[in-house]
N, CA, C and O atoms as a GROMACS GRO file, in nm:
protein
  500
    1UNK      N    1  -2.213  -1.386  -3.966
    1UNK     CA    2  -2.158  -1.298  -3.865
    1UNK      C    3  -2.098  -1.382  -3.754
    1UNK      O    4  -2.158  -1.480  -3.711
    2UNK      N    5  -1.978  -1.344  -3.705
    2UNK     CA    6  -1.897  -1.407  -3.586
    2UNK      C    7  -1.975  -1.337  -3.459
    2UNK      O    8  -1.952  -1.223  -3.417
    3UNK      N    9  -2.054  -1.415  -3.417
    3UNK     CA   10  -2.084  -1.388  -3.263
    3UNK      C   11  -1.962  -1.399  -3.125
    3UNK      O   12  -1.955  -1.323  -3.028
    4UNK      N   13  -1.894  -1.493  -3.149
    4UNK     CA   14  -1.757  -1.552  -3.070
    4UNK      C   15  -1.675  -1.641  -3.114
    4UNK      O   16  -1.717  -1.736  -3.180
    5UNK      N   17  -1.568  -1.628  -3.092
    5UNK     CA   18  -1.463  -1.749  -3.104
    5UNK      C   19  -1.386  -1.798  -2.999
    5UNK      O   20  -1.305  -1.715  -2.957
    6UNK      N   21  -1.382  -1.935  -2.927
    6UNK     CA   22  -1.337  -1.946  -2.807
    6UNK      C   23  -1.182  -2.005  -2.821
    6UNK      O   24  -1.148  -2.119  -2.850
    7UNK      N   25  -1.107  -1.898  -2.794
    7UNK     CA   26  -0.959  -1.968  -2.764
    7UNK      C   27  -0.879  -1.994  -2.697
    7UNK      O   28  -0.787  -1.920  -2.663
    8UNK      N   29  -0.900  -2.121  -2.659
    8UNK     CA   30  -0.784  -2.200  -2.544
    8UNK      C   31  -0.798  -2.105  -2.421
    8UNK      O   32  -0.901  -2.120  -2.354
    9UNK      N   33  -0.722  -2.023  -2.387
    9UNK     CA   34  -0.706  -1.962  -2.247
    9UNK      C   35  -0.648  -1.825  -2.279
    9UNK      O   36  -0.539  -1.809  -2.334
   10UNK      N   37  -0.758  -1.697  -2.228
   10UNK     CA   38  -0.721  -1.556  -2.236
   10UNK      C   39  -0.785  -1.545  -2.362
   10UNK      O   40  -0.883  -1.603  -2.408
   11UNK      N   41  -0.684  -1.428  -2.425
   11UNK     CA   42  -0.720  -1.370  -2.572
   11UNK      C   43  -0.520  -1.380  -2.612
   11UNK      O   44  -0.437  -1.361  -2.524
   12UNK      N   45  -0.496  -1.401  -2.704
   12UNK     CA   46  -0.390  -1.352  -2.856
   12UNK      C   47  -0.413  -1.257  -2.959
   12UNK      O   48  -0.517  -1.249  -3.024
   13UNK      N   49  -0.348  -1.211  -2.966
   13UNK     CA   50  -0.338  -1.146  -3.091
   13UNK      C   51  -0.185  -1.146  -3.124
   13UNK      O   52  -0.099  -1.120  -3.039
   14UNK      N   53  -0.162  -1.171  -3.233
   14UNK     CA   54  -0.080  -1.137  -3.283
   14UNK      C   55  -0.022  -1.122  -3.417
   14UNK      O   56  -0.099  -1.133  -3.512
   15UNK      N   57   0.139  -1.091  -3.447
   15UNK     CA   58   0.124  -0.976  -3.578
   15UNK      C   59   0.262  -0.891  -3.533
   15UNK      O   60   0.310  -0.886  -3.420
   16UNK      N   61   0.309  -0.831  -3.646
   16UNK     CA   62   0.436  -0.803  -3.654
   16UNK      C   63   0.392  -0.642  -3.603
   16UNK      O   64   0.282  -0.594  -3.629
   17UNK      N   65   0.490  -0.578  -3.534
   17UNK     CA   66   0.491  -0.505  -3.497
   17UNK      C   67   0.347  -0.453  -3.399
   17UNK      O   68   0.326  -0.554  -3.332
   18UNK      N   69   0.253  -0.360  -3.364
   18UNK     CA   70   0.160  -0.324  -3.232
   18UNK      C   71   0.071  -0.393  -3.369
   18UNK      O   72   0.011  -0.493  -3.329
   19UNK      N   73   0.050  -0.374  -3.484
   19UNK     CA   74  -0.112  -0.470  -3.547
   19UNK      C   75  -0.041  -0.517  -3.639
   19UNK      O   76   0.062  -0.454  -3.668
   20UNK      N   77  -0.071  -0.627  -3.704
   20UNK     CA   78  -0.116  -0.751  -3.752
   20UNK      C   79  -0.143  -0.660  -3.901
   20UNK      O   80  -0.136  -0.541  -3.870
   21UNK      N   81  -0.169  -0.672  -4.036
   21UNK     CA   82  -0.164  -0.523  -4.107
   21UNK      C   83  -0.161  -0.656  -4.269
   21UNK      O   84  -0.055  -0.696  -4.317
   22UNK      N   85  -0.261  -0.684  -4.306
   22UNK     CA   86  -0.262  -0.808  -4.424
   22UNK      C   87  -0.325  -0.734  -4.553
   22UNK      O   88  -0.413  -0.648  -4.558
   23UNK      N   89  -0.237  -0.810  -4.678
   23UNK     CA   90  -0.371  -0.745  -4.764
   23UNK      C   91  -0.364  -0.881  -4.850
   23UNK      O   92  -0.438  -0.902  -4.946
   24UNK      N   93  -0.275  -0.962  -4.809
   24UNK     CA   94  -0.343  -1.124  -4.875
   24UNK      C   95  -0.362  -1.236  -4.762
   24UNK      O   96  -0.289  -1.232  -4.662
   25UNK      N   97  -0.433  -1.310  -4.772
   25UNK     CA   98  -0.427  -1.388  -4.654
   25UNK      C   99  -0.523  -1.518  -4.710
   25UNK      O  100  -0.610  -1.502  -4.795
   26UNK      N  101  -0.487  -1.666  -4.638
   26UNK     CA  102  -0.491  -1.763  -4.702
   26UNK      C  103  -0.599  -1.863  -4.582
   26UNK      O  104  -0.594  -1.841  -4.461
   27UNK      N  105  -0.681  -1.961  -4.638
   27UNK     CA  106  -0.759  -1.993  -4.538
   27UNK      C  107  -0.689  -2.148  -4.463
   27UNK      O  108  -0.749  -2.242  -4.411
   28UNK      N  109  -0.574  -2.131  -4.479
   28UNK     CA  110  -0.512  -2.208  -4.356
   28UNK      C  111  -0.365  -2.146  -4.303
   28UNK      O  112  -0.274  -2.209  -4.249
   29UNK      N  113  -0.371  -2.024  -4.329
   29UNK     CA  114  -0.271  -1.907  -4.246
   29UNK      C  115  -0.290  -1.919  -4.108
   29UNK      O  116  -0.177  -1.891  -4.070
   30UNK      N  117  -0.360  -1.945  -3.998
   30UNK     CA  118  -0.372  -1.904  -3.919
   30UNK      C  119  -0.384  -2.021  -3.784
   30UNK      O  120  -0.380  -2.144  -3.789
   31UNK      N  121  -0.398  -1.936  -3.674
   31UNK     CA  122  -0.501  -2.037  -3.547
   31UNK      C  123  -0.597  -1.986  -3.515
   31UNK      O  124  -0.605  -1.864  -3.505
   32UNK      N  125  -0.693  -2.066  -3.492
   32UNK     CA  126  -0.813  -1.991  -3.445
   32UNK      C  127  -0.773  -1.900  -3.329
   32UNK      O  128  -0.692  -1.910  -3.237
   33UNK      N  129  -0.864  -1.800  -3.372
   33UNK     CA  130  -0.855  -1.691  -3.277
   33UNK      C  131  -0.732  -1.572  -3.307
   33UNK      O  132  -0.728  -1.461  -3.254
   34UNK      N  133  -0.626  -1.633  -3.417
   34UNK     CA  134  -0.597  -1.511  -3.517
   34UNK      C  135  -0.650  -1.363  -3.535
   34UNK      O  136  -0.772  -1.364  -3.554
   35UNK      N  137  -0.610  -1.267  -3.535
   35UNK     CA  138  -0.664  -1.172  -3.587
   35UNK      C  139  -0.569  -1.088  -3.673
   35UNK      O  140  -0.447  -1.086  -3.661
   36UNK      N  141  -0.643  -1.016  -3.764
   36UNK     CA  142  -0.596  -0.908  -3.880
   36UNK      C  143  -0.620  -0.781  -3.892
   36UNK      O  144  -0.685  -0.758  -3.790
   37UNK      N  145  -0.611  -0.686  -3.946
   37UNK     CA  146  -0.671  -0.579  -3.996
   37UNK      C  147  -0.655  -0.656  -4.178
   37UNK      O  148  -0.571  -0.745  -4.187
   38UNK      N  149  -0.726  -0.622  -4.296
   38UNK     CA  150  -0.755  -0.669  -4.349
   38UNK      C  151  -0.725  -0.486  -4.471
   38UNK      O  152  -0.828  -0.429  -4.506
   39UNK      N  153  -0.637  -0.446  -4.499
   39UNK     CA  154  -0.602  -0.374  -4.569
   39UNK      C  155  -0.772  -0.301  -4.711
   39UNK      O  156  -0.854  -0.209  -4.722
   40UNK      N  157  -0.738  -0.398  -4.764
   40UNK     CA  158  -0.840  -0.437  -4.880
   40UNK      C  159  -1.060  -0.434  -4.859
   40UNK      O  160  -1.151  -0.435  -4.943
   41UNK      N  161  -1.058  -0.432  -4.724
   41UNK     CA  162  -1.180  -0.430  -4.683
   41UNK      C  163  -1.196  -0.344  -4.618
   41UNK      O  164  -1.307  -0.292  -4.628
   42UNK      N  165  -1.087  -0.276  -4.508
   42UNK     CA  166  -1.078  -0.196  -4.433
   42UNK      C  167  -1.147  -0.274  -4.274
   42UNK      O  168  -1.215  -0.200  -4.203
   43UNK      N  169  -1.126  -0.406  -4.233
   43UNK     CA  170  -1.174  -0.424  -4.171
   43UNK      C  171  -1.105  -0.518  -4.058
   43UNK      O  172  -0.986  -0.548  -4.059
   44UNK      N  173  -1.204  -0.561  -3.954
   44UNK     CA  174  -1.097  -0.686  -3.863
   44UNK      C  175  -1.179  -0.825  -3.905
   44UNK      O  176  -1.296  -0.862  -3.906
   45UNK      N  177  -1.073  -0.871  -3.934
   45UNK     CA  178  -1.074  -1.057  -3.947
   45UNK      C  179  -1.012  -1.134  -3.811
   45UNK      O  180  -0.907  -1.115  -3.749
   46UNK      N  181  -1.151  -1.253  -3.787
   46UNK     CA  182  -1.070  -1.335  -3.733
   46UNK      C  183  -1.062  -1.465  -3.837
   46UNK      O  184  -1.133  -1.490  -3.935
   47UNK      N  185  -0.955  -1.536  -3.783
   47UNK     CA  186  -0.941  -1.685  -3.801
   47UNK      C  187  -1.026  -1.760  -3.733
   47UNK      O  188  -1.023  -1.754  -3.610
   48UNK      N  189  -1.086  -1.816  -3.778
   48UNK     CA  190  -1.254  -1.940  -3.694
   48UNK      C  191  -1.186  -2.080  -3.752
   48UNK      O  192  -1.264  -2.174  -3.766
   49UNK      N  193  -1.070  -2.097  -3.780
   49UNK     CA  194  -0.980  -2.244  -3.794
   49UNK      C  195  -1.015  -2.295  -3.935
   49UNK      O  196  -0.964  -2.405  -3.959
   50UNK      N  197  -1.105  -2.232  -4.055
   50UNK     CA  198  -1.105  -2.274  -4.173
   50UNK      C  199  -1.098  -2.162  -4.245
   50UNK      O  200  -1.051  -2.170  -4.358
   51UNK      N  201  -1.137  -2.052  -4.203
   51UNK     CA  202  -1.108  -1.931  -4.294
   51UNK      C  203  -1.133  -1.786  -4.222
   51UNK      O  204  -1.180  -1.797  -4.108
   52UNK      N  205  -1.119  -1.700  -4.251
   52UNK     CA  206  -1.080  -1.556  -4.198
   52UNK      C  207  -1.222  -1.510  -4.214
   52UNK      O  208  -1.278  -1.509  -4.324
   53UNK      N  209  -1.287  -1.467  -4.085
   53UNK     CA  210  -1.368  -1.409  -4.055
   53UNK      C  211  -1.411  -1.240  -4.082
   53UNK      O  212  -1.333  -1.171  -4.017
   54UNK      N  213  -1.494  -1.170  -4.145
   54UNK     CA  214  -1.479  -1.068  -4.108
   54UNK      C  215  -1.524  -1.012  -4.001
   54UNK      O  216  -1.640  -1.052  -4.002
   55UNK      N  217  -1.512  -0.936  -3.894
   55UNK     CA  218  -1.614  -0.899  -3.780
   55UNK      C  219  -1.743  -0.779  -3.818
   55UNK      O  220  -1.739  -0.672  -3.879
   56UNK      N  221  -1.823  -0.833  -3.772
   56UNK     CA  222  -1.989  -0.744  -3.842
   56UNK      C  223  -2.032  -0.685  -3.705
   56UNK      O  224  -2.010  -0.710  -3.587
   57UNK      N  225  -2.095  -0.604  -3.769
   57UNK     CA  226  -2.239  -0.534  -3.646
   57UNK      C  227  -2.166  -0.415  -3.624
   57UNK      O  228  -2.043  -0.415  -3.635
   58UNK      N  229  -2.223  -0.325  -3.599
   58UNK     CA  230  -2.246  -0.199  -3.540
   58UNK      C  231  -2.069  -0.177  -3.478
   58UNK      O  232  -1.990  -0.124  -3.555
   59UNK      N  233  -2.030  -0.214  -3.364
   59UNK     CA  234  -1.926  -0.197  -3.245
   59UNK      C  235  -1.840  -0.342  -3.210
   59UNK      O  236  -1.805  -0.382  -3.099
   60UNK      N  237  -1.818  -0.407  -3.345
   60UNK     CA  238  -1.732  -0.541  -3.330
   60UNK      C  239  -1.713  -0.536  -3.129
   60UNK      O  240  -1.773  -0.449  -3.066
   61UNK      N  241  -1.654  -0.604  -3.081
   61UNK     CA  242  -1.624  -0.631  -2.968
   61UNK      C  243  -1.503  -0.732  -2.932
   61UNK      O  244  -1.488  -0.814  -3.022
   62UNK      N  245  -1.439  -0.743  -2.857
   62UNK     CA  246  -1.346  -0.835  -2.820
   62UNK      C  247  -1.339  -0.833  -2.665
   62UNK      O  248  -1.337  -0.730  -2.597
   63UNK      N  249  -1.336  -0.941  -2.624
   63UNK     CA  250  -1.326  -0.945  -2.446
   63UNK      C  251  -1.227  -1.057  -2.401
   63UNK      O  252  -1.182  -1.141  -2.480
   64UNK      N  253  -1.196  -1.054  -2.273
   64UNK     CA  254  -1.130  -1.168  -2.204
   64UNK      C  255  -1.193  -1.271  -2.184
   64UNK      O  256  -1.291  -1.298  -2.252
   65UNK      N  257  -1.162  -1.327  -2.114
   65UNK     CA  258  -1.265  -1.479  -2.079
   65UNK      C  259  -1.272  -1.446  -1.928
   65UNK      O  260  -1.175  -1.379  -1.893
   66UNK      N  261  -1.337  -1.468  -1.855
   66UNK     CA  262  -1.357  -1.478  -1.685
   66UNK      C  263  -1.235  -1.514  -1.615
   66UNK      O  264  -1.226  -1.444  -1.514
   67UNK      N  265  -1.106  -1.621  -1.631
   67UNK     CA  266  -1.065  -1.641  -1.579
   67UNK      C  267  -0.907  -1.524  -1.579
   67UNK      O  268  -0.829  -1.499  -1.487
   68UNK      N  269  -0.909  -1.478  -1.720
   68UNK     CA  270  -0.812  -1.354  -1.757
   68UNK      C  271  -0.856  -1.247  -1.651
   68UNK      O  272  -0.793  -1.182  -1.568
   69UNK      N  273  -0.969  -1.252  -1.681
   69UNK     CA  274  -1.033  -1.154  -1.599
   69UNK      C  275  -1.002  -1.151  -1.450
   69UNK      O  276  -0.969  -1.040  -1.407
   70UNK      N  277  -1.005  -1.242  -1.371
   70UNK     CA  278  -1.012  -1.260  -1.252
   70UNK      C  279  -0.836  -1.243  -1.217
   70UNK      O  280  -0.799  -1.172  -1.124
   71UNK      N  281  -0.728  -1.325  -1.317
   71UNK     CA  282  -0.622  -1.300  -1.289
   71UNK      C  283  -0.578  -1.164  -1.285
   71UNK      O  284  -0.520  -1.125  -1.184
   72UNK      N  285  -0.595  -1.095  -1.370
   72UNK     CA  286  -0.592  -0.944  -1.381
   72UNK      C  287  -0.588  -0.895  -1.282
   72UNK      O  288  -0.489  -0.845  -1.229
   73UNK      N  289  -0.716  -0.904  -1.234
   73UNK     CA  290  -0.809  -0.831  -1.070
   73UNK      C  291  -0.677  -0.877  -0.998
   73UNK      O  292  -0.620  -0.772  -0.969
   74UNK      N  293  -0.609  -0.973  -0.960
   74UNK     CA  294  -0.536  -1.058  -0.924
   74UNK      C  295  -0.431  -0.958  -0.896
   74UNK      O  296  -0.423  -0.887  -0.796
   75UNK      N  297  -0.345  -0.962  -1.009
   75UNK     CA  298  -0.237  -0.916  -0.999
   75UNK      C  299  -0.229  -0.742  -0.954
   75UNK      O  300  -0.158  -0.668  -0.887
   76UNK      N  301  -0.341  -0.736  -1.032
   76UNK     CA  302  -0.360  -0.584  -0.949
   76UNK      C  303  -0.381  -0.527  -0.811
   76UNK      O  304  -0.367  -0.411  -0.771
   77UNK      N  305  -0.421  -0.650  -0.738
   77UNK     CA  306  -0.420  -0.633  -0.573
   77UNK      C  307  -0.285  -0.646  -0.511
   77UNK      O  308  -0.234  -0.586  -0.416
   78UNK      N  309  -0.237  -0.752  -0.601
   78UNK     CA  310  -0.101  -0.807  -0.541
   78UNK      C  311  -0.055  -0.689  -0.578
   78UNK      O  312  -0.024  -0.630  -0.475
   79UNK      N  313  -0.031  -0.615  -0.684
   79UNK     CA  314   0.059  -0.524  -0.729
   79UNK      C  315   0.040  -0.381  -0.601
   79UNK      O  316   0.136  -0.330  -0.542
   80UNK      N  317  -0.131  -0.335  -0.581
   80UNK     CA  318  -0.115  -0.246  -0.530
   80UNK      C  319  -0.066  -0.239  -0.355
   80UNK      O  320  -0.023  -0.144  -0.290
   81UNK      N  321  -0.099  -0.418  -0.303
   81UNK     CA  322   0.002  -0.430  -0.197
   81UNK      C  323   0.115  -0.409  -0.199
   81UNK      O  324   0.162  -0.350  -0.102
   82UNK      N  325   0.185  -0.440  -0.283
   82UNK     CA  326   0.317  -0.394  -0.279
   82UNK      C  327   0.394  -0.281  -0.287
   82UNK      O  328   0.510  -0.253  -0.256
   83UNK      N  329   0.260  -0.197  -0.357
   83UNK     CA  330   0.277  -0.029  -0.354
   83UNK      C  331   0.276  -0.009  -0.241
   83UNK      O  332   0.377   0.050  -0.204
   84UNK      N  333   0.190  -0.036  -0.146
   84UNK     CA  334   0.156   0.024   0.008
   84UNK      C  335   0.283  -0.024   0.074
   84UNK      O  336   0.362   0.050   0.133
   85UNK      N  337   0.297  -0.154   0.060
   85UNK     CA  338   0.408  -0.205   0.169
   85UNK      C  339   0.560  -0.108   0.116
   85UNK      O  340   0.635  -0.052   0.196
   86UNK      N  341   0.573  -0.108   0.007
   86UNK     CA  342   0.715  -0.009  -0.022
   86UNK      C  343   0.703   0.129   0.033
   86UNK      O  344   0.798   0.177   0.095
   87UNK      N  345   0.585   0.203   0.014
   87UNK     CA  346   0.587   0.301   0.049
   87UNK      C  347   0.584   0.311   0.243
   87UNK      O  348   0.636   0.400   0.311
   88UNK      N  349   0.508   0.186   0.295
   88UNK     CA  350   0.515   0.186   0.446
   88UNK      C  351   0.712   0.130   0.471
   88UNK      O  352   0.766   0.170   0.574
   89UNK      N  353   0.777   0.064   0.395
   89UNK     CA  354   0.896   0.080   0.411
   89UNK      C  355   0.974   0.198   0.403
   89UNK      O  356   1.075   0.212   0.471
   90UNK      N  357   0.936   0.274   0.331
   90UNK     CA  358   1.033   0.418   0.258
   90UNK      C  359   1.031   0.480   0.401
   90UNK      O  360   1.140   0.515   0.447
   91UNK      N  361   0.908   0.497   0.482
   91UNK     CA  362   0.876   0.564   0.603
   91UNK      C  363   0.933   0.489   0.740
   91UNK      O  364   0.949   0.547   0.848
   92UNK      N  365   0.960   0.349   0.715
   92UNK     CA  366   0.961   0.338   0.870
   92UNK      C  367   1.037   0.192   0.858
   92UNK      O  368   0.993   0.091   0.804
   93UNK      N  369   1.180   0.212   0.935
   93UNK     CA  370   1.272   0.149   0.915
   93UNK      C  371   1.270   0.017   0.979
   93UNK      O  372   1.350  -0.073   0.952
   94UNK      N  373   1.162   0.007   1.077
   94UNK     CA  374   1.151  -0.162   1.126
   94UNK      C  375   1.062  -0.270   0.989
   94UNK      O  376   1.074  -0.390   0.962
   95UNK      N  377   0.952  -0.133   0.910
   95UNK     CA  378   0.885  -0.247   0.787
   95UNK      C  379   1.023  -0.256   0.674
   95UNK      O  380   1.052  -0.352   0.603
   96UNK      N  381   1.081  -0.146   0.682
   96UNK     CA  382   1.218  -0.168   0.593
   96UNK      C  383   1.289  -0.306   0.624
   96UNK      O  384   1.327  -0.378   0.532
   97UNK      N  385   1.303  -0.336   0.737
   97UNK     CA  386   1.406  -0.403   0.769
   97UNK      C  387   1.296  -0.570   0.751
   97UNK      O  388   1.354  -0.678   0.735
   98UNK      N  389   1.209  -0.565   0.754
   98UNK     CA  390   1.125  -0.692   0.768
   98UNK      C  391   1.078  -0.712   0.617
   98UNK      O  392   1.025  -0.820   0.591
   99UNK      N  393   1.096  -0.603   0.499
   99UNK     CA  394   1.038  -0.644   0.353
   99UNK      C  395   1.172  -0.709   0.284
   99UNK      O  396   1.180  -0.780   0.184
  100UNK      N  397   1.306  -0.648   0.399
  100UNK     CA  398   1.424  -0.671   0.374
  100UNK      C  399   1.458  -0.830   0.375
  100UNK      O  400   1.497  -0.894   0.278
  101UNK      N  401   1.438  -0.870   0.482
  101UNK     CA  402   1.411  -0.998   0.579
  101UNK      C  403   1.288  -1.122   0.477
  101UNK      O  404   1.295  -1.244   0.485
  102UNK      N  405   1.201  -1.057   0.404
  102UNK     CA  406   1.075  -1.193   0.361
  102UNK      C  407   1.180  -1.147   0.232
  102UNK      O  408   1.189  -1.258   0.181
  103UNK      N  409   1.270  -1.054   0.140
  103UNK     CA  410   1.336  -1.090   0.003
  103UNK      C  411   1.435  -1.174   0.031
  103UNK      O  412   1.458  -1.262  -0.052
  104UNK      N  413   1.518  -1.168   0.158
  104UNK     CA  414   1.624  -1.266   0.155
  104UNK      C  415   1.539  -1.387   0.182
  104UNK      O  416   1.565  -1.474   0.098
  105UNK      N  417   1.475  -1.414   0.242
  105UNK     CA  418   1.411  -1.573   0.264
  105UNK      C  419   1.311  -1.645   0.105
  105UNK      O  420   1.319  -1.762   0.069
  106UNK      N  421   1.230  -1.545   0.039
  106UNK     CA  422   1.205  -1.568  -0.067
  106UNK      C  423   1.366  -1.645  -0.174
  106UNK      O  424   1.373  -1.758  -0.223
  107UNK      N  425   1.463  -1.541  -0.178
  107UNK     CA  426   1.573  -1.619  -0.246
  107UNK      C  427   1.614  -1.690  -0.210
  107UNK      O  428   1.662  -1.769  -0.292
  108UNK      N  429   1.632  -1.726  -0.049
  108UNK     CA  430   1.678  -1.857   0.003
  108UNK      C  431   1.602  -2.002  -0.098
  108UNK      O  432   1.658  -2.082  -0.173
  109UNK      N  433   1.464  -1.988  -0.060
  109UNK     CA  434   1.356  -2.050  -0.113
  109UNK      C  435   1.408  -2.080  -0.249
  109UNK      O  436   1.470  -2.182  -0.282
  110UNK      N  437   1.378  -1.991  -0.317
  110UNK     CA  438   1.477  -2.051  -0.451
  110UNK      C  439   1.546  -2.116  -0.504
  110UNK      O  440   1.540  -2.207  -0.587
  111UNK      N  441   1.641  -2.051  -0.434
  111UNK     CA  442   1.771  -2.138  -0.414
  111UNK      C  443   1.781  -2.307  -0.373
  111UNK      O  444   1.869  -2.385  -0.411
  112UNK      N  445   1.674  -2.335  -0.292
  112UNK     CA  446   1.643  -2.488  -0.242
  112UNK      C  447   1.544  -2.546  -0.348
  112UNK      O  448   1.529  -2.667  -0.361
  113UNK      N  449   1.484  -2.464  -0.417
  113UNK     CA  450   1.370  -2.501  -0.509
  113UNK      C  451   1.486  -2.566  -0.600
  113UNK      O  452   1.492  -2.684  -0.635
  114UNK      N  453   1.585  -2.456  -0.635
  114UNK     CA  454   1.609  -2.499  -0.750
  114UNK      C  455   1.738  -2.625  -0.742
  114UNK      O  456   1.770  -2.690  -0.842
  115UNK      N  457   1.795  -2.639  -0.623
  115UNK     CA  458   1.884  -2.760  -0.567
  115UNK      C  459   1.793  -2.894  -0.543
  115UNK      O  460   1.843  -3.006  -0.541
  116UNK      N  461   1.678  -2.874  -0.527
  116UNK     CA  462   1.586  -3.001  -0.485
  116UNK      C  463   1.539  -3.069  -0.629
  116UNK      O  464   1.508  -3.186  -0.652
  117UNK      N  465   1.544  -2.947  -0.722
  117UNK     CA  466   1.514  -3.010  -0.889
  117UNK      C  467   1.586  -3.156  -0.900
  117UNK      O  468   1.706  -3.184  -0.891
  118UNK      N  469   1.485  -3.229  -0.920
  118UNK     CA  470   1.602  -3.360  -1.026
  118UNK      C  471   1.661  -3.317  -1.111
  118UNK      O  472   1.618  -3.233  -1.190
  119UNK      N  473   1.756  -3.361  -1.113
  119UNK     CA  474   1.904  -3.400  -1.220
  119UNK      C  475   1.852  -3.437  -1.319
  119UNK      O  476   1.811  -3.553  -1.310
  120UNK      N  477   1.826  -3.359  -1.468
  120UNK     CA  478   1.794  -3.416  -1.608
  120UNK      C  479   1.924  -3.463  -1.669
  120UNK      O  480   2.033  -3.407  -1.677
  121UNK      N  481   1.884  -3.577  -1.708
  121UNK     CA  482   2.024  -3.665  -1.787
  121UNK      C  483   2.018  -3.678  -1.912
  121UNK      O  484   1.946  -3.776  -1.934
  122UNK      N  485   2.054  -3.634  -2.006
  122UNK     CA  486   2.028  -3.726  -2.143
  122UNK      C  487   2.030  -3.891  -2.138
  122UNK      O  488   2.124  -3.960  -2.099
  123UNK      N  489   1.933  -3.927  -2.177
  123UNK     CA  490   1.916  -4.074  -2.205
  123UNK      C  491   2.000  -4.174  -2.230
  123UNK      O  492   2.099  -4.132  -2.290
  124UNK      N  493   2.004  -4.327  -2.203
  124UNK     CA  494   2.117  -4.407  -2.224
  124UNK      C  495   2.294  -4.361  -2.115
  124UNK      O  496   2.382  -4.444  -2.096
  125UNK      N  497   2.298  -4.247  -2.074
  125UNK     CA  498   2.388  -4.212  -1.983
  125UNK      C  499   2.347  -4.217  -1.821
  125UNK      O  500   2.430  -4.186  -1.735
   0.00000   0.00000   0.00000
C-alpha cells in the first residue's frame, strides 16, 4: 500500500485532456508522482519511479505539501485585496486616481527591469 509519495514541489498531475485515462501502462512510463486512472482495474495509480502504484484503503487521499498550501492562502489574500481596493476605486475617485498612479509606476518598473537586463550574446561574438 502507498502511504505517500513525495514530489519535488506542490502536487502534478497530468494526462491528456481533465484525467489521465490508461489501460496499458509500462513500468518506466512515468515520473514519480505520475498519476492514472487505470481503465482495467478501475482504479488510481501512482508512479513511485519503478512502477505504477495502485492506491488502497478505504478513501485514497491526495494533498498539497505545506508550502502549496501556504502559497495558496497567499494568493488568496493578495487576490481578495485587490477585490476591496477595486471596488474602494469604483466608489471614490481620489482611490481611483491613486490605483491609477501605483499601475503606471508598477510598468514604469518594468520597463527598467527589463532595460537593466544584460545583453545575451551568442557565444564567440
Amino acid at each position: 500500500m502507498i502511504k505517500s509519495i513525495t514530489v519535488g514541489r506542490y502536487l502534478t498531475v497530468t494526462g491528456v485532456n481533465p484525467a489521465y485515462v490508461a489501460k496499458n501502462y509500462g513500468s518506466s512510463n512515468g515520473k514519480i508522482g505520475d498519476m492514472m486512472y487505470d481503465l482495467d482495474t478501475q482504479s488510481i495509480k501512482v508512479y513511485d519511479g519503478v512502477s505504477w502504484q495502485q492506491l488502497h484503503g478505504s478513501i485514497p487521499s491526495i494533498q498539497l505539501d505545506g508550502e502549496a498550501e501556504s502559497l495558496l492562502n497567499w494568493a488568496r489574500k493578495k487576490k481578495q485585496e485587490e477585490i476591496q481596493l477595486e471596488t474602494l476605486a469604483k466608489n471614490n475617485p481620489v482611490v481611483k486616481d491613486l490605483v491609477d498612479q501605483i499601475k503606471q509606476k508598477e510598468e514604469q518598473l518594468r520597463m527598467v527591469e527589463i532595460l537593466l537586463k544584460p545583453e545575451v550574446t551568442p557565444m564567440g561574438y
